[in-house]
mmCIF file of the C-alpha atoms, coordinates in Angstrom:
data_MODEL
# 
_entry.id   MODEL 
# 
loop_
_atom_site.group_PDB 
_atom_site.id 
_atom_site.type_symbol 
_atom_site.label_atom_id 
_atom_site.label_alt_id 
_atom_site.label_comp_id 
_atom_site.label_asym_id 
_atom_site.label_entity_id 
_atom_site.label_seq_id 
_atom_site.pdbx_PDB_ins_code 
_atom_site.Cartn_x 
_atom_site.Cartn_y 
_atom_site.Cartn_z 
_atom_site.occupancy 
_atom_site.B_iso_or_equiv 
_atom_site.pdbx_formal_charge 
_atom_site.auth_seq_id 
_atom_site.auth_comp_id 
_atom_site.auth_asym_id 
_atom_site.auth_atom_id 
_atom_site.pdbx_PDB_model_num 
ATOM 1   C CA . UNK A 1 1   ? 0.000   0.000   0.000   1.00 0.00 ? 1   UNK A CA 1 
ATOM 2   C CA . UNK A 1 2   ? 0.854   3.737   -0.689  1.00 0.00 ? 2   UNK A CA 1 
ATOM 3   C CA . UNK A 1 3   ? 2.495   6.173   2.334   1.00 0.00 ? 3   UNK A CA 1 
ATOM 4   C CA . UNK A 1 4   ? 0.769   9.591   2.618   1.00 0.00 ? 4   UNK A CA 1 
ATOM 5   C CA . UNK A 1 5   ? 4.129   10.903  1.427   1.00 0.00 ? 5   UNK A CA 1 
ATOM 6   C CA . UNK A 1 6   ? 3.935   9.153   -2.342  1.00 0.00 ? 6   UNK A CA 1 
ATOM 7   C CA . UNK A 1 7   ? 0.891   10.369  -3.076  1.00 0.00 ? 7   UNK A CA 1 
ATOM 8   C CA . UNK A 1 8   ? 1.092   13.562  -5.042  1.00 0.00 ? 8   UNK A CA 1 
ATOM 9   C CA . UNK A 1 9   ? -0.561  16.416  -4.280  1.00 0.00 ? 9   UNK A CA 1 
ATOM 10  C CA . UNK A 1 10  ? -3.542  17.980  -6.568  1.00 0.00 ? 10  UNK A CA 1 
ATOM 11  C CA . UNK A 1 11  ? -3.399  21.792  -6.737  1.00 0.00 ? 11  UNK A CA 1 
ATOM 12  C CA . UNK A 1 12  ? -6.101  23.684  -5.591  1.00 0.00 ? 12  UNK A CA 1 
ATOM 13  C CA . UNK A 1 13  ? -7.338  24.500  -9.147  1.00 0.00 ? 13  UNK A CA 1 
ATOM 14  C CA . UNK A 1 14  ? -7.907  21.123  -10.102 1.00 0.00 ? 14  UNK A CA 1 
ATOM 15  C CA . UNK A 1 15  ? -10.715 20.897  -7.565  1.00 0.00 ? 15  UNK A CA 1 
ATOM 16  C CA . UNK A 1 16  ? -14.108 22.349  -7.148  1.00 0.00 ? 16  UNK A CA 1 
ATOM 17  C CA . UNK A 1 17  ? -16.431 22.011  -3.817  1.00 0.00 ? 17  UNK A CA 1 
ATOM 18  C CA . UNK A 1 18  ? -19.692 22.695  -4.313  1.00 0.00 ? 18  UNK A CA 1 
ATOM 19  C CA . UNK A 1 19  ? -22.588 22.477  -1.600  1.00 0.00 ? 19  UNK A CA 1 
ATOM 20  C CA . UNK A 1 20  ? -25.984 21.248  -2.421  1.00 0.00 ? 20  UNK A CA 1 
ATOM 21  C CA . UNK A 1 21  ? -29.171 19.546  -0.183  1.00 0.00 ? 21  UNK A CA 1 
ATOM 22  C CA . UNK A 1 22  ? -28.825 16.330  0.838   1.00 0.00 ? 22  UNK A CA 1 
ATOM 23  C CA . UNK A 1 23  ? -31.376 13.347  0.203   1.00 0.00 ? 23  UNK A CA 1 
ATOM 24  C CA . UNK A 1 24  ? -33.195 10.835  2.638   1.00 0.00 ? 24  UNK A CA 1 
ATOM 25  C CA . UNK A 1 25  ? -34.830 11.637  5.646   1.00 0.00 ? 25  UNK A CA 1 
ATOM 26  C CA . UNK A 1 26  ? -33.965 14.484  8.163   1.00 0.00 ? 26  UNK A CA 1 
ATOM 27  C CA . UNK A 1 27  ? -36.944 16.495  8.709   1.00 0.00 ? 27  UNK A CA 1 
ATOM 28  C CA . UNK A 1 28  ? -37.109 20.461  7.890   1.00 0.00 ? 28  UNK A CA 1 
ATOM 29  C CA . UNK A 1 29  ? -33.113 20.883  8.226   1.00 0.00 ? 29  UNK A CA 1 
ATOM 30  C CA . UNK A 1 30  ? -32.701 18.507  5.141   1.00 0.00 ? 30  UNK A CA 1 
ATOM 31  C CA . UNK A 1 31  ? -34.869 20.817  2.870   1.00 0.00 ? 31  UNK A CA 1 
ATOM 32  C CA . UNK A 1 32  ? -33.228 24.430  4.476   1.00 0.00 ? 32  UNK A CA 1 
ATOM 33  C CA . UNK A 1 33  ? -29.282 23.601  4.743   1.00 0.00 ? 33  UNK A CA 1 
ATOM 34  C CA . UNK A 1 34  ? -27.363 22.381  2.194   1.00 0.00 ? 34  UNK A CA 1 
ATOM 35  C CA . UNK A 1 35  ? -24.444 19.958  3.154   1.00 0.00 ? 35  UNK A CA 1 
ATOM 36  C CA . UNK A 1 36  ? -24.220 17.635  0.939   1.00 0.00 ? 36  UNK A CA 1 
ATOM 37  C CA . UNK A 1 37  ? -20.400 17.592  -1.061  1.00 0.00 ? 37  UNK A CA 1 
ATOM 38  C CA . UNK A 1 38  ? -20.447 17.607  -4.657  1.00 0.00 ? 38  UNK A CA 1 
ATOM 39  C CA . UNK A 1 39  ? -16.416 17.340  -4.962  1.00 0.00 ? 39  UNK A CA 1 
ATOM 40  C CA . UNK A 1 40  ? -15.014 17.799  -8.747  1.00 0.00 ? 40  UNK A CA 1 
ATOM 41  C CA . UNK A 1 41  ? -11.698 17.558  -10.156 1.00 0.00 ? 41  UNK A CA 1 
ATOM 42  C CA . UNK A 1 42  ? -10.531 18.320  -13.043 1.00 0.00 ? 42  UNK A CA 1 
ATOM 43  C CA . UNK A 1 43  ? -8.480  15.541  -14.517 1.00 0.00 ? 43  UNK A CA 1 
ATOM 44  C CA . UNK A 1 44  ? -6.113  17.154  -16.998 1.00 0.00 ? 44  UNK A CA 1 
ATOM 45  C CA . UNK A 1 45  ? -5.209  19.929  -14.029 1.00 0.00 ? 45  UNK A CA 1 
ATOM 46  C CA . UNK A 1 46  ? -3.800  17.159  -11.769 1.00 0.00 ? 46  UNK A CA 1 
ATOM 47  C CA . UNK A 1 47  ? -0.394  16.817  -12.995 1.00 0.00 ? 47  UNK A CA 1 
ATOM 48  C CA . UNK A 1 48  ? -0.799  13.000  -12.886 1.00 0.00 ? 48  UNK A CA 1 
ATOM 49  C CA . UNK A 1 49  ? 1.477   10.801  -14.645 1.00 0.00 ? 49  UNK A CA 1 
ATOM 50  C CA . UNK A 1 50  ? -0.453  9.456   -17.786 1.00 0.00 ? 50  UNK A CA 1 
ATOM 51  C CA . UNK A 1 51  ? -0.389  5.595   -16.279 1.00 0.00 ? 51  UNK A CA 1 
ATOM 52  C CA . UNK A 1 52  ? -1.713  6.825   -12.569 1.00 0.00 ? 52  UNK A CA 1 
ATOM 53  C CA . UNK A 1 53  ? -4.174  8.927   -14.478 1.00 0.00 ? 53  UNK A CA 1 
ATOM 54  C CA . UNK A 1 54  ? -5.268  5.936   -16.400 1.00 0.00 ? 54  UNK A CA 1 
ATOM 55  C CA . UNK A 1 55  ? -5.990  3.823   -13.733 1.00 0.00 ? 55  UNK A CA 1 
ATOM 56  C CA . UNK A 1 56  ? -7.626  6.270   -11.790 1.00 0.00 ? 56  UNK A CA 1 
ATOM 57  C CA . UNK A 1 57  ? -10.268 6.916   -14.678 1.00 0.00 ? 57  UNK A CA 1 
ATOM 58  C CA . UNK A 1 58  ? -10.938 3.387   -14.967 1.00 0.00 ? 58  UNK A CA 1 
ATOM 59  C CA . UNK A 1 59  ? -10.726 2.907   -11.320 1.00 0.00 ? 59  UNK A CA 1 
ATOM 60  C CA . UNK A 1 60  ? -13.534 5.516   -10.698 1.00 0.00 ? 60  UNK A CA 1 
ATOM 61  C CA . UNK A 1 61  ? -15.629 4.169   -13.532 1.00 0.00 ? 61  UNK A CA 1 
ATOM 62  C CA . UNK A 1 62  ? -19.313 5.862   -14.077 1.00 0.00 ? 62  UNK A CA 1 
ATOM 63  C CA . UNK A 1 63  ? -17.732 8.860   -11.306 1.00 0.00 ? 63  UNK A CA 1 
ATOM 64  C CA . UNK A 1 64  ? -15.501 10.316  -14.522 1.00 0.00 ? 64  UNK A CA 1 
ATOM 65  C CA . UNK A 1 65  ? -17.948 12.156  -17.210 1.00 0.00 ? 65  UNK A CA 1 
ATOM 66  C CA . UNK A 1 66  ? -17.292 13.340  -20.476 1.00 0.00 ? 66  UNK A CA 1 
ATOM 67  C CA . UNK A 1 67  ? -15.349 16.220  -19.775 1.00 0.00 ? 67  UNK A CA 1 
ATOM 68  C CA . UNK A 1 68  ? -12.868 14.971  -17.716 1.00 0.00 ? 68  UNK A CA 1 
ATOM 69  C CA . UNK A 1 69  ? -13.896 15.717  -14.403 1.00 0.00 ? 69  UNK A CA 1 
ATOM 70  C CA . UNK A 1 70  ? -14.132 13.007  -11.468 1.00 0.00 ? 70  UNK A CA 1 
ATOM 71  C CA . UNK A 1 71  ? -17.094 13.990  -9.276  1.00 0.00 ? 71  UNK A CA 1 
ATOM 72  C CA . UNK A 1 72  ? -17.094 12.664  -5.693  1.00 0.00 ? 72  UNK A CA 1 
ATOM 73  C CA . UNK A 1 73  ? -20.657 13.115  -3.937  1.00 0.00 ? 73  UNK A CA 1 
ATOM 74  C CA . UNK A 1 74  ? -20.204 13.251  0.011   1.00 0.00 ? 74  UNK A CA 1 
ATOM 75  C CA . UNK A 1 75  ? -23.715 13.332  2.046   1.00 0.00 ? 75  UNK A CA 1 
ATOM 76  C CA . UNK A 1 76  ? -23.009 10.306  4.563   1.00 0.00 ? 76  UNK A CA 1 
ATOM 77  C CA . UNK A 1 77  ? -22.279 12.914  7.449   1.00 0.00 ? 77  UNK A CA 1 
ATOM 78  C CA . UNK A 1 78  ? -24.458 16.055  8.506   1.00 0.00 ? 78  UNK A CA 1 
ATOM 79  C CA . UNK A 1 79  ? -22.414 18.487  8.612   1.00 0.00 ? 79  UNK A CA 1 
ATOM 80  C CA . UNK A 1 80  ? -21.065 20.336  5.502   1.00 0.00 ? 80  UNK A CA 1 
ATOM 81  C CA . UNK A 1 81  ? -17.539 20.293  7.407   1.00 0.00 ? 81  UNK A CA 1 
ATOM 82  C CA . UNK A 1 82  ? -17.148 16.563  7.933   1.00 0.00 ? 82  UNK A CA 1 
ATOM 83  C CA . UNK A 1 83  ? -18.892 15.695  4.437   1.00 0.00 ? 83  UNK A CA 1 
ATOM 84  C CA . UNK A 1 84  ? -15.867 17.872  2.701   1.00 0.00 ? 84  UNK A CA 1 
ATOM 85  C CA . UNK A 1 85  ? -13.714 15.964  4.416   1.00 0.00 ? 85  UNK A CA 1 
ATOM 86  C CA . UNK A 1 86  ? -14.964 12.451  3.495   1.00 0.00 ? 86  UNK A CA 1 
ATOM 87  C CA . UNK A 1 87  ? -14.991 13.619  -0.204  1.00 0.00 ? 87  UNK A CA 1 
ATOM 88  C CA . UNK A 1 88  ? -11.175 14.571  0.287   1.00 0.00 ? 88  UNK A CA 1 
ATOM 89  C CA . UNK A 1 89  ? -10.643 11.470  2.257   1.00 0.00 ? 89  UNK A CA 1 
ATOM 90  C CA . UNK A 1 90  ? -12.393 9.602   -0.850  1.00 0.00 ? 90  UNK A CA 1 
ATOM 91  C CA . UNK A 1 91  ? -10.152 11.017  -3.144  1.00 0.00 ? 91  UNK A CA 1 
ATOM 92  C CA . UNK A 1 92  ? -6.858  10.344  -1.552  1.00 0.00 ? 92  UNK A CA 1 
ATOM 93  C CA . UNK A 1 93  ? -8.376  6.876   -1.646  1.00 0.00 ? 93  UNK A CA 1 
ATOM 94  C CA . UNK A 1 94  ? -8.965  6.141   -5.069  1.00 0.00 ? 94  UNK A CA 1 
ATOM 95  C CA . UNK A 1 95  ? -5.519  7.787   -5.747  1.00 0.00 ? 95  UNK A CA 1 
ATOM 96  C CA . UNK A 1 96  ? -3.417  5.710   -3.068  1.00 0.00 ? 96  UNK A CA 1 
ATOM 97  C CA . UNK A 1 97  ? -5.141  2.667   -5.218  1.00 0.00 ? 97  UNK A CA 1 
ATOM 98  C CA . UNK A 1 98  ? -4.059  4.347   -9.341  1.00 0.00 ? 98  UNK A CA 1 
ATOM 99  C CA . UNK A 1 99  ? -0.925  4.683   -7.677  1.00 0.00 ? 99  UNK A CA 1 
ATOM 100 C CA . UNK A 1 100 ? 0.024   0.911   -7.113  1.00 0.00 ? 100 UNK A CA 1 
ATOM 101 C CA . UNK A 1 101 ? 1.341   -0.418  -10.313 1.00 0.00 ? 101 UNK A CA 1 
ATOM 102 C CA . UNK A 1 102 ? -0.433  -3.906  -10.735 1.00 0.00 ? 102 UNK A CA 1 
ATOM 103 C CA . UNK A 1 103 ? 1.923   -6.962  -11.200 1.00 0.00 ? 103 UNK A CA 1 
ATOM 104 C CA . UNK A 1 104 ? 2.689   -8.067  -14.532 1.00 0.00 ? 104 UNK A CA 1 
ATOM 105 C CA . UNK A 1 105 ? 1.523   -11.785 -14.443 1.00 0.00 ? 105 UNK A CA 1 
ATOM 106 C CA . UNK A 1 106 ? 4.035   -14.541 -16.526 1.00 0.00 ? 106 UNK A CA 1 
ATOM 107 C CA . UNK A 1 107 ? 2.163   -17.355 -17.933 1.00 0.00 ? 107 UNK A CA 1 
ATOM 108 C CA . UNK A 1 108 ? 4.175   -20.773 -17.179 1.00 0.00 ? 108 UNK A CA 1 
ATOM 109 C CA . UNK A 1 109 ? 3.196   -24.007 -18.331 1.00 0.00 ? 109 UNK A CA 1 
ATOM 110 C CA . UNK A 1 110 ? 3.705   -27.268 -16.091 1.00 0.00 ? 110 UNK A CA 1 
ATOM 111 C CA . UNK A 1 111 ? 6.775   -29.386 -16.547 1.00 0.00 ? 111 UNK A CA 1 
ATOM 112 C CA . UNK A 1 112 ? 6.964   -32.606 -18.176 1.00 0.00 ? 112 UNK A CA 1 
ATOM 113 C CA . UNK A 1 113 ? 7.820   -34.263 -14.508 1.00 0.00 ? 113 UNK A CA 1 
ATOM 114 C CA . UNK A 1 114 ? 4.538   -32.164 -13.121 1.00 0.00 ? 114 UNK A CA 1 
ATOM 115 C CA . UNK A 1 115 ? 2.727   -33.618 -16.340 1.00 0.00 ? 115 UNK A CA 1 
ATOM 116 C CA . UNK A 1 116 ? 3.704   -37.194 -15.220 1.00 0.00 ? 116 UNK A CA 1 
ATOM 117 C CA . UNK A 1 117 ? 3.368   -36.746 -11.595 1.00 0.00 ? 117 UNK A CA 1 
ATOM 118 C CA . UNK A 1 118 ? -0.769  -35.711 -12.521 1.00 0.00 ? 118 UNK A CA 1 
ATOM 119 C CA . UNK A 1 119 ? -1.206  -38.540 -14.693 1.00 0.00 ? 119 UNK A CA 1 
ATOM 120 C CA . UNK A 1 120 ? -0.180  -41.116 -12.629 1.00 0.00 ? 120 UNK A CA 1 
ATOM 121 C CA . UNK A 1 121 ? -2.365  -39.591 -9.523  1.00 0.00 ? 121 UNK A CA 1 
ATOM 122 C CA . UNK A 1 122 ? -5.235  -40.128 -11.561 1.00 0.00 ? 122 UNK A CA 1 
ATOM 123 C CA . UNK A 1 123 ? -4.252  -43.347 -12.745 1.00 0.00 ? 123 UNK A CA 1 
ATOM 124 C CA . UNK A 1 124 ? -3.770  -43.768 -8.582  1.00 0.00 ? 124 UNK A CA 1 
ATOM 125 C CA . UNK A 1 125 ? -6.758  -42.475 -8.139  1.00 0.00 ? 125 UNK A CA 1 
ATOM 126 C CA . UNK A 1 126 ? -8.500  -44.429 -10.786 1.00 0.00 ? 126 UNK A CA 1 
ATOM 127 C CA . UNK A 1 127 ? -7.762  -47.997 -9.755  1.00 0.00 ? 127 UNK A CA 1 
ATOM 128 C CA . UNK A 1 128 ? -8.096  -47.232 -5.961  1.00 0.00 ? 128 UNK A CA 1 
ATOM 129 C CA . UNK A 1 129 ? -12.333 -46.517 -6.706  1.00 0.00 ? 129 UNK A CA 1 
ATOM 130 C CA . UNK A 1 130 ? -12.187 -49.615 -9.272  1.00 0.00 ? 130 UNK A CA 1 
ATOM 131 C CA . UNK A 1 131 ? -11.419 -51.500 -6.384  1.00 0.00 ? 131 UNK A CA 1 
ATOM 132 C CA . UNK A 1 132 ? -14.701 -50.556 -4.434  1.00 0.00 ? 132 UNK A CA 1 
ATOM 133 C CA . UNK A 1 133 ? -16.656 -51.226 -7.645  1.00 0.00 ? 133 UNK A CA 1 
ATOM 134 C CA . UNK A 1 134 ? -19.142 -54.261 -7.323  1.00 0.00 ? 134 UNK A CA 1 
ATOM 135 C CA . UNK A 1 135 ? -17.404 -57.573 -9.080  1.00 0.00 ? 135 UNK A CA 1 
ATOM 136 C CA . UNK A 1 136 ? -18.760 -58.133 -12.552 1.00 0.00 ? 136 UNK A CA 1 
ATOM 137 C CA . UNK A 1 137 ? -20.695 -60.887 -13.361 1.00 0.00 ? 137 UNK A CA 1 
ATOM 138 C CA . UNK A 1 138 ? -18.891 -63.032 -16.588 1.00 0.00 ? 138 UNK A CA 1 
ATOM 139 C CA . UNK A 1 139 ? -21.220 -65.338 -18.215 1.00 0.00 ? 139 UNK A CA 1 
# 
């Protein structure tokens, strides 16, 4: 996993906060105050390394929309102060997880010994539950 220190910083111009009602129950306050998160970052302001950037689109899926921007909603919390924060939290997620370069998997096939070794398990195997078969009748 990443350290806080390797993950790079996004300037301030790449992202956008804006503030809007949250959903679901909550009375009167849900329909006066608005502190829902709507957090949006613009993509080709992040100064992210083509491959980190890559994996972060495709990492955040439906969240990235046709211009580029990756839009984090925060509305788990009620306060405006602690739902900002989970949408910054969210973010240093997803890019803690673009970061990690995945590992290149090699493709081996089985040696001949391993090939043997297999068959004559089954071959084992084979005449161990011909044994417990009822005997045949020859006539």
């Amino acid at each position: 996993m990443c350290t806080p220190e390797t993950v790079p910083d996004i300037p301030e111009t790449a992202l956008s906060f804006r503030f809007v009602r949250s959903s679901g129950p909550g009375g009167q306050h849900v329909n006066k105050v608005s502190t829902a998160v709507q957090l949006r970052v613009l993509l080709p302001r992040t100064r992210l390394d083509k491959p980190v950037l890559e994996r972060l689109i495709r990492l955040a899926g439906h969240q990235v929309n046709g211009r580029s921007e990756l839009i984090i909603n925060a509305d788990r919390f009620r306060s405006q102060v602690r739902n900002r924060e989970d949408a910054l939290a969210r973010l240093r997620s997803l890019l803690e997880r673009a970061i990690v370069k995945p590992k290149i998997r090699i493709a081996t096939r089985p040696s001949r010994a391993q090939k043997r070794l297999r068959k004559d398990t089954k071959i084992k195997r084979s005449k161990l539950k011909q044994l417990r078969e009822k005997p045949r009748e020859d006539g």
